[in-house]
C-alpha positions as CSV (number, residue, x, y, z in Angstrom):
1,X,16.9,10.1,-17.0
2,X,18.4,7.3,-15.3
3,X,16.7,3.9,-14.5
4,X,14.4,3.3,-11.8
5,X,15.1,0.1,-9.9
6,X,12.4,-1.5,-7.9
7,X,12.7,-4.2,-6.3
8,X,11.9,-6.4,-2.6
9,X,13.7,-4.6,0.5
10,X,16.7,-5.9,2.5
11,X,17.4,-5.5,5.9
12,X,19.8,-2.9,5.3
13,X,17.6,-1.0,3.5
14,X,15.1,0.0,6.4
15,X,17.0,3.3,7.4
16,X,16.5,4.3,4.1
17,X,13.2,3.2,4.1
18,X,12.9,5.5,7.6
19,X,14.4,8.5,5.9
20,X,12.4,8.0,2.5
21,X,9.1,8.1,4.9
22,X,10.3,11.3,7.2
23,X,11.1,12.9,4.0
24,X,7.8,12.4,2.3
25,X,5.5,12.9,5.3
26,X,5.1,15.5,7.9
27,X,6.5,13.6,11.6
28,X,7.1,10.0,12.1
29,X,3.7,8.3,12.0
30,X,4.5,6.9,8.6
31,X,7.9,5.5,9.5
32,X,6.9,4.0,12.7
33,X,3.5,2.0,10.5
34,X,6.1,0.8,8.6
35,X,8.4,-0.7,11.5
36,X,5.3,-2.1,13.2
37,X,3.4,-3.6,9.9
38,X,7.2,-5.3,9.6
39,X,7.0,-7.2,13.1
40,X,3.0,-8.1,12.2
41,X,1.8,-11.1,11.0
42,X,0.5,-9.5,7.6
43,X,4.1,-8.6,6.6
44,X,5.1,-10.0,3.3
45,X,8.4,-9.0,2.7
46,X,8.1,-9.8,-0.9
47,X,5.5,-6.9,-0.9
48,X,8.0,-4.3,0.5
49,X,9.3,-2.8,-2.4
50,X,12.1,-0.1,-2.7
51,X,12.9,2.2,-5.7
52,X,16.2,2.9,-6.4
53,X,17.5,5.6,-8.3
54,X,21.6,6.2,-8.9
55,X,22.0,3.7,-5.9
56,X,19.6,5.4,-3.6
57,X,16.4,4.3,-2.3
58,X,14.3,7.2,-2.9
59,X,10.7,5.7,-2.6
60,X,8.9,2.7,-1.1
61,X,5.8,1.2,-1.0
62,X,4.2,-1.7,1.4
63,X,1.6,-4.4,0.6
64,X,-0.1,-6.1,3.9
65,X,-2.2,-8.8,4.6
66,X,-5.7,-7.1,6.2
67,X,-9.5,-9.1,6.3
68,X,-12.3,-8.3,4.4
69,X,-15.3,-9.1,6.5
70,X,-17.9,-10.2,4.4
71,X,-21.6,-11.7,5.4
72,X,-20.7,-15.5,5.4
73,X,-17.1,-15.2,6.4
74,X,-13.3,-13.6,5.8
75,X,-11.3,-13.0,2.7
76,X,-7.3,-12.5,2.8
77,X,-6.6,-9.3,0.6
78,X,-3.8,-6.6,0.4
79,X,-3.6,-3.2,2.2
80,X,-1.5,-0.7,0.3
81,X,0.3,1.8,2.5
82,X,2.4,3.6,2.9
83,X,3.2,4.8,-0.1
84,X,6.0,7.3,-0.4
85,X,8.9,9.3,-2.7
86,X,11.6,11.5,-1.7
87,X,10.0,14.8,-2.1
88,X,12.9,15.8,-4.7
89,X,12.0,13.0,-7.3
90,X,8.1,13.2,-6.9
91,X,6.3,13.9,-10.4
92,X,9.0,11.5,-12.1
93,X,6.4,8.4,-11.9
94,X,8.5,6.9,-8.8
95,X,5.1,6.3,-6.7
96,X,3.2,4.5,-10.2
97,X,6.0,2.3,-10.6
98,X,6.4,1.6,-7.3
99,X,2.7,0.4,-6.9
100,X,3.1,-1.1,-10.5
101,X,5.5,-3.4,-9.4
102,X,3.6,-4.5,-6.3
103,X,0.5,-5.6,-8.3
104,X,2.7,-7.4,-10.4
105,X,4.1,-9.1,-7.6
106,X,0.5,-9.5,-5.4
107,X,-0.9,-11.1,-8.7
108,X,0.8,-14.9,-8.9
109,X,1.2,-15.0,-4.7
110,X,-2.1,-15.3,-5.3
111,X,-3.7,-12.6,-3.5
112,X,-7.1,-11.6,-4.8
113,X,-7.7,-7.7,-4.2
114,X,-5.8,-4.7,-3.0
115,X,-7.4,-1.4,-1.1
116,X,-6.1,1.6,0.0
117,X,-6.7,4.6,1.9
118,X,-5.4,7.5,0.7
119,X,-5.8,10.7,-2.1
120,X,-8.4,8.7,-4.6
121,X,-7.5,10.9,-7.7
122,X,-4.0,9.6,-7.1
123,X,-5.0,5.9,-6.6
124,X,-7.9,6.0,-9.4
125,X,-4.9,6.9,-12.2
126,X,-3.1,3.9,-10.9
127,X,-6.0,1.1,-11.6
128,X,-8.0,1.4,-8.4
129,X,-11.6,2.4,-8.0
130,X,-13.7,3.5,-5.6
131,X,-14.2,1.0,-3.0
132,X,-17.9,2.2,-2.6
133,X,-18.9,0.7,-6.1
134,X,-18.1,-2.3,-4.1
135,X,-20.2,-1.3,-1.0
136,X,-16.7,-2.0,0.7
137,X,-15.9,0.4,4.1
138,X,-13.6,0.3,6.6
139,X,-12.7,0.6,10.1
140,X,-10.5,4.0,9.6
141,X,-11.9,7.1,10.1
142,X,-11.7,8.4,7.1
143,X,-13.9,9.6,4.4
144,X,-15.6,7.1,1.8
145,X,-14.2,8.7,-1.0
146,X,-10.5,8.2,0.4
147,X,-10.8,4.5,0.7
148,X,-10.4,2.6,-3.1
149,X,-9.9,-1.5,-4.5
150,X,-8.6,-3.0,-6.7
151,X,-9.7,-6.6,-7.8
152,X,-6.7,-8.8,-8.5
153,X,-9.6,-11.9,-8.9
154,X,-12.9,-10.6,-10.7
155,X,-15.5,-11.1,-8.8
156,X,-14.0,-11.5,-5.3
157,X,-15.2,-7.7,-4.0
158,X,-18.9,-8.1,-5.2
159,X,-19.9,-9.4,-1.2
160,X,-19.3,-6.3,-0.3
161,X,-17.6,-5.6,3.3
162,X,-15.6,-4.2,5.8
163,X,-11.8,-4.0,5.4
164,X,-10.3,-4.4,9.4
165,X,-6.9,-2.6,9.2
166,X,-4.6,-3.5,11.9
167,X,-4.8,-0.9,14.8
168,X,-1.4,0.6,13.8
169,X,-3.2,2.7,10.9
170,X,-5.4,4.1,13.1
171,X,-2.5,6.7,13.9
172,X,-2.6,7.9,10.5
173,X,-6.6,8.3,10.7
């Protein structure tokens, strides 16, 4: 099997990154979160990460800036999301090293916790646990089960809260 490579995107990689996320998803809506989380203030382009395979980007995963209301005040933590892999190299690990890597790199920038909305037995195998044990919601409609954390900082979830996603994932849920 050849070697993965992830690593930060380029600029020239985001029609790639546009036909990774039409690939992977049914419509647009995943592609066009992507474009819009890269012209938002939470962008951190560091946290952008392609996979490469044979020279071609064939997954991607995106790290952004959201709040955590808490009683008291605001924390800065990570969103994770989108998340996607060519459909023809899914069930090669692409996705757990792509998200892998973006822990690795969340941890020394300093950011303190990671959550995501998404399939929870995929995102429990990959570290995270149920946001609930947390008493952590959000403003997505989505079920509490589909929304998980991750703490990069112990002890930084255990206010509890409300994660405010930017409006542009409320076209996903």
């Amino acid at each position: 099997m050849q070697e993965i490579i992830v690593r930060a995107e380029t600029p020239e990689d985001v029609r790639a990154i546009d036909v990774v996320n039409l690939s992977a998803f049914e419509g647009e809506a995943e592609a066009q979160l992507v474009g819009e989380l890269r012209g938002s203030p939470g962008f951190v382009p560091d946290l952008s990460l392609v996979a490469e395979l044979n020279g071609r980007i064939v997954g991607h995963v995106l790290l952004s800036r959201v709040l955590l209301r808490q009683t008291g005040g605001s924390v800065e933590i990570l969103a994770l999301g989108p998340m996607s892999v060519v459909p023809s190299q899914s069930h090669r690990g692409i996705g757990s090293e792509l998200i892998d890597a973006a822990i690795a790199r969340a941890r020394p920038l300093g950011y303190r916790a990671i959550v995501v909305a998404g399939p929870p037995e995929y995102y429990r195998r990959c570290g995270f646990s149920p946001a609930s044990e947390w008493k952590i919601g959000c403003n997505l409609k989505i079920p509490e089960d589909a929304l998980s954390a991750m703490e990069l900082k112990p002890g930084v979830l255990a206010k509890g809260g409300e994660v405010e996603y930017p409006a542009a994932f409320s076209k996903l849920y």
